[in-house]
N, C-alpha and C positions, 0 to 999 in steps of 0.2 A: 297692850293686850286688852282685849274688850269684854271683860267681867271672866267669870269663870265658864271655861269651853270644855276642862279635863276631869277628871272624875272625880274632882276634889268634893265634889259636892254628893249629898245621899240622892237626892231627885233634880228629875232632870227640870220636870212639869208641877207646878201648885197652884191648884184654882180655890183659889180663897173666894167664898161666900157661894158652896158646893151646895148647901142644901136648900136655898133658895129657888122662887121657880126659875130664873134663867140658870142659875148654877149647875141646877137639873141636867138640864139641859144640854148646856156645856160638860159637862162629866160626861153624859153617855154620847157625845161628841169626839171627847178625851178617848174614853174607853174603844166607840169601833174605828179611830185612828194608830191607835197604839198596839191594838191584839195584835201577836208574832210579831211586835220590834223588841227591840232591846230598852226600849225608852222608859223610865221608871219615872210615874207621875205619884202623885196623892189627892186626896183634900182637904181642907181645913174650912176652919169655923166653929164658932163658940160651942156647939152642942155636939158633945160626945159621943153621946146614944145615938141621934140622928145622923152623925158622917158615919158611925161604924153600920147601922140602916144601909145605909148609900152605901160604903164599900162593898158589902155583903151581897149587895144587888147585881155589879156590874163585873163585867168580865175583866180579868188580869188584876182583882183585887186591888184598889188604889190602895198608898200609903194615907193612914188618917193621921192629921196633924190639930191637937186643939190652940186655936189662936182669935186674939178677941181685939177689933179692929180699936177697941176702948183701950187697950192695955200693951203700949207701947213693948213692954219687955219680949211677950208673948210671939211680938210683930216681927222682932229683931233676930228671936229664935227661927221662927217659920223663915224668914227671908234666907238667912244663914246656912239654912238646909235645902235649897232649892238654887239651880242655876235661872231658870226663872220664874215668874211668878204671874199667875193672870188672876184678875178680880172682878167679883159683879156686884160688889157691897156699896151701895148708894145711898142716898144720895153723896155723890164724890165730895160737894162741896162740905158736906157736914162729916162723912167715912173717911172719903179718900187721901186724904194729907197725911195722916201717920202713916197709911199703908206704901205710899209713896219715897214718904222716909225713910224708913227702912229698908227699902229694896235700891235706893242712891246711896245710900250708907255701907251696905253691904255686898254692892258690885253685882246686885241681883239685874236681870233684866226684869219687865214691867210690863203687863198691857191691861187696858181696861176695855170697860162702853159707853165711858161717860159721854153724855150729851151737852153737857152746861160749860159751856165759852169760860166764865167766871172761872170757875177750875181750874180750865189748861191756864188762863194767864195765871193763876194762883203757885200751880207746877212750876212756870216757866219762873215765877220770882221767887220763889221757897226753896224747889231741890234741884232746879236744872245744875246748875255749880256741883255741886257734891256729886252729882249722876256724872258728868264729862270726868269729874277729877277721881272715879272708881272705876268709868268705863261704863257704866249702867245705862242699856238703852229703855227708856221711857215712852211708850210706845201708846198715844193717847186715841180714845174716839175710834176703836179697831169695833163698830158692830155697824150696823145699820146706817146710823148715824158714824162716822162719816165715808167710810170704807167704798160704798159705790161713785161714790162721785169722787175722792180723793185719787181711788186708783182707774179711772174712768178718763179723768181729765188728764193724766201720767199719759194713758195709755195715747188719746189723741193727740196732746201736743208732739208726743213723739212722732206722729205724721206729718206734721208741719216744720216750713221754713224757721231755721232758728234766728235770723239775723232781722224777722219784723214783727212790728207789735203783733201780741194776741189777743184776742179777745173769746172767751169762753161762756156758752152761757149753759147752765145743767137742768134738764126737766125731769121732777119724778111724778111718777104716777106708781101710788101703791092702796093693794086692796086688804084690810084687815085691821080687825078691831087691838085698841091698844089695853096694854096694861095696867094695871094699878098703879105701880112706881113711874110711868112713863107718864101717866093719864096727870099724877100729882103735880112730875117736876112742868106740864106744862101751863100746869094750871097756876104754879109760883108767877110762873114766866107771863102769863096775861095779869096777875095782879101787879105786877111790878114789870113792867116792860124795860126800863132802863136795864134791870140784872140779866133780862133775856139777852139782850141784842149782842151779835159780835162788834158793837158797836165800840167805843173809847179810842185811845191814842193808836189802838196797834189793829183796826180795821184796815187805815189805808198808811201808807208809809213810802218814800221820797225814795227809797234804793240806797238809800246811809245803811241798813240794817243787814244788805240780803246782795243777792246775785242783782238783782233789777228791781224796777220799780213797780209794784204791785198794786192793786184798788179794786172795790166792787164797785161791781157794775150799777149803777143807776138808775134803774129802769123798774119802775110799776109794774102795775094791771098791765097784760096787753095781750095781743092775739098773735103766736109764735108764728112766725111765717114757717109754712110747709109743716105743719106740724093742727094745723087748725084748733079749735078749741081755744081754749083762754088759759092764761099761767098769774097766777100771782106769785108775790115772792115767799118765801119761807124763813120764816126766821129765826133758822136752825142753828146748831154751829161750822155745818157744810160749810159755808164761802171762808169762816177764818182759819179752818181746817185748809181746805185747797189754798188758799192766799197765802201761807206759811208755808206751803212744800214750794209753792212758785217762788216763794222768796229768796231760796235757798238752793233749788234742783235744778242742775243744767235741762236745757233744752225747752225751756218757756217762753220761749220769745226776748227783741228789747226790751219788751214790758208787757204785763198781762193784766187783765181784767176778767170778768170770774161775777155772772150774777146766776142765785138760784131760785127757782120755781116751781111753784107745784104746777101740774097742768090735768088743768080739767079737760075731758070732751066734751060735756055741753053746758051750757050758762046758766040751765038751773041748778045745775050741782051747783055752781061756784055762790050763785045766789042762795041756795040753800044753807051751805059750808061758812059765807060771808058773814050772813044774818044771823046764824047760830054762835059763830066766834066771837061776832061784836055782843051777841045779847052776854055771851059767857065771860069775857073781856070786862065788861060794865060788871056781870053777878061777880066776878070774880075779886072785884076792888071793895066789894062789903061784906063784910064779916057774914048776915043772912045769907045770903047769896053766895061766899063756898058753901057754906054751908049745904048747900042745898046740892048746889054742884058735885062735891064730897059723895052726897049720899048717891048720885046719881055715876059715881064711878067703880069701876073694880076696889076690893081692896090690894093694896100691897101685898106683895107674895101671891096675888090673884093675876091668874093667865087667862087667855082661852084656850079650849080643850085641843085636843090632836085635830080633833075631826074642822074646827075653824082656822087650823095653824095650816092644814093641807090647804084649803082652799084658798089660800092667802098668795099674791103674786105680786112680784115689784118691777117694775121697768124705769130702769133710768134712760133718758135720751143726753148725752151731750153732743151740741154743737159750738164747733170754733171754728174760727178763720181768725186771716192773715188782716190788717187795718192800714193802710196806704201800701205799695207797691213794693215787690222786692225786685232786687237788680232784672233776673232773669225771670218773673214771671209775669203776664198781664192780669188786672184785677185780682181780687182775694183767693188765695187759698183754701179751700174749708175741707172739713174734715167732720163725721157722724161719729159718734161710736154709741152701743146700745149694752147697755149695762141690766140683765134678767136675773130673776132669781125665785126662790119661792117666799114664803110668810117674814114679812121686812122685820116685825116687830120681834120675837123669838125666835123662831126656829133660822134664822139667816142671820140674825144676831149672836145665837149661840157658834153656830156654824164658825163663824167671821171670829170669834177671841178663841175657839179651840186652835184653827189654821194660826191666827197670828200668834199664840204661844207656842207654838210649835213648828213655826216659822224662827221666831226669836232662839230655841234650842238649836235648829241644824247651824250649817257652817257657809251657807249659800249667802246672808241677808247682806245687804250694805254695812259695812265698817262704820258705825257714827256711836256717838257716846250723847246723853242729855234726853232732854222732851223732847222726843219728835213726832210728826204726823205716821199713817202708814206709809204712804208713797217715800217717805224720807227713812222710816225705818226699816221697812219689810220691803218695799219696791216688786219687784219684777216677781222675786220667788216666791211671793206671796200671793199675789196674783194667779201664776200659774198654779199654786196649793189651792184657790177658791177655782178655778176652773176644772180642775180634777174632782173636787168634790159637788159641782153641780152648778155653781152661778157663771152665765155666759156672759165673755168679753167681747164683743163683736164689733170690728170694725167697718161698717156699712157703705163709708164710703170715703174717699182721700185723694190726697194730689198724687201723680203718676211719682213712685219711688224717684227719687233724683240718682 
């Protein structure tokens, strides 16, 4: 059985770190998906006065739960009372681990928005065991990061031949200023490049692990054919995200590869974006120099307003194709699909962990127990829950159905 389905539990829905600005967010996300169901959510988080604020605000009254990501007992309570549980308390690598606990311990399901590669391996050696042997689906990287390309590249390989290699390569282009929290983890991530990278033993791996044999792609700077402009790579947790559902989920080819990209349209952005990173890169390795950086960011729990969140737009491009011949076809196979949305950094990120906790409650999602990505835990039904709610999955173009 895969955690608790039946009514054993008081709530169905708990967004742990509600009063946060993404939390925000996410709750009045919760609340206009919920008005007229039956579905009984709450919030939690260490401040009392502040979630009763918040409930009081929003329609259908959430249940308030007080729980403090420091205080293990509190965490065991909250999880024990909920069938699932979604979180925005970051940074995961320093938050996330007891919240994690608790919800594999207690047969709770799980979703987060962490960004940081370090984590999910941290997940997979800490509580994946406890989470398969409760049933608790752990459902990692459900926001921005990595949800367009994780279920982008689901969506195209499923247009393709399954019996040849694949090759995926994913472009984003998105417009909107970042956050405090997001602005900080990526500012760790230039200081110390090694902890960013999805880089270590479990970037590329031989097919001992998984369904097939998985690797990222290779490939630099360079000028995307049919797509113009220039793409550098990004070095996000996207590729070890998609490379882990490849690993595991039918229909990826003999073997897949998988590189991602930002893609500019014109070379003085990139030149501008290049020069600015490298100088931040160098300020960011001495102590003056965050410094200085620091002052020149949001703080934490600092967003942009409505009116920059509206204007905010993302387009993913993925392209794949087929890499030597299959029986019956001549030359490669490929395949577009065009992943749209609105403001990448909040408001599409809240959107994205309300639907996957609430994906994780219905009865539709894949059967799996452990850490998994979205495309492995939520798949298909989750998919069509973000196309109902506004972000297009669009197939542009593909091989003639067989």
């Amino acid at each position: 059985a895969m955690g608790p389905r039946d009514g054993s539990r008081e709530l169905d829905v708990l967004l742990l770190g509600a009063t946060g600005f993404t939390g925000r967010l996410v709750a009045a996300e919760l609340a206009a998906r919920t008005t007229g169901t039956r579905l009984r959510w709450g919030v939690a988080g260490r401040d009392r006065d502040g979630l009763e604020r918040l409930a009081a605000e929003l329609p259908g009254r959430p249940t308030v739960v007080v729980a403090d990501v420091e205080d293990p007992a509190t965490l065991a309570a909250a999880a024990g009372r909920t069938r699932v549980l979604a979180t925005t308390v970051g940074p995961y690598a320093r938050l996330g681990l007891p919240v994690a606990r608790a919800c594999a311990a207690a047969g709770t399901q799980y979703a987060d928005i962490t960004g940081e590669a370090a984590y999910v391996a941290a997940l997979e050696h800490e509580v994946d065991a406890t989470a398969r042997a409760t049933g608790a689906t752990l459902v990692v990287c459900c926001g921005f990061d990595a949800v367009p390309h994780d279920l982008g590249v689901q969506l195209a390989v499923s247009r393709l031949p399954d019996d040849a290699d694949v090759v995926v390569r994913g472009y984003v282009r998105a417009r909107g200023r970042v956050s405090g929290g997001t602005a900080r983890t990526a500012l760790a991530a230039l200081a110390d490049p090694s902890a960013a990278g999805p880089g270590g033993p479990d970037a590329e791996d031989d097919g001992t692990q998984g369904v097939r044999p998985v690797r990222r792609l290779d490939l630099g700077a360079h000028r995307p054919e049919r797509l113009g402009g220039w793409a550098v790579p990004l070095p996000t947790v996207d590729p070890l995200v998609v490379l882990r559902s490849a690993r595991v989920l039918p229909g990826y080819g003999a073997s897949f590869a998988y590189g991602h990209y930002a893609h500019v349209r014109r070379t003085t952005t990139l030149l501008g974006a290049g020069a600015g990173l490298g100088a931040a890169a160098l300020a960011a390795r001495t102590r003056p120099g965050r410094a200085v950086l620091e002052r020149l960011l949001p703080d934490p729990g600092e967003g942009p307003d409505a009116a920059t969140r509206d204007r905010g737009r993302f387009t993913v491009l993925v392209l794949g194709e087929t890499v030597g011949t299959t029986a019956d076809a001549e030359g490669p196979a490929r395949v577009v699909v065009r992943v749209r949305g609105g403001y990448p950094g909040y408001a599409e990120t809240a959107r994205m962990l309300a639907e996957a906790a609430l994906t994780l409650a219905s009865d539709e999602r894949p059967d799996v127990a452990g850490v998994v990505t979205p495309a492995v835990g939520l798949g298909a039904t989750y998919r069509r829950r973000l196309e109902g709610s506004g972000i297009a999955f669009e197939v542009l173009e593909a091989p003639p159905a067989a």
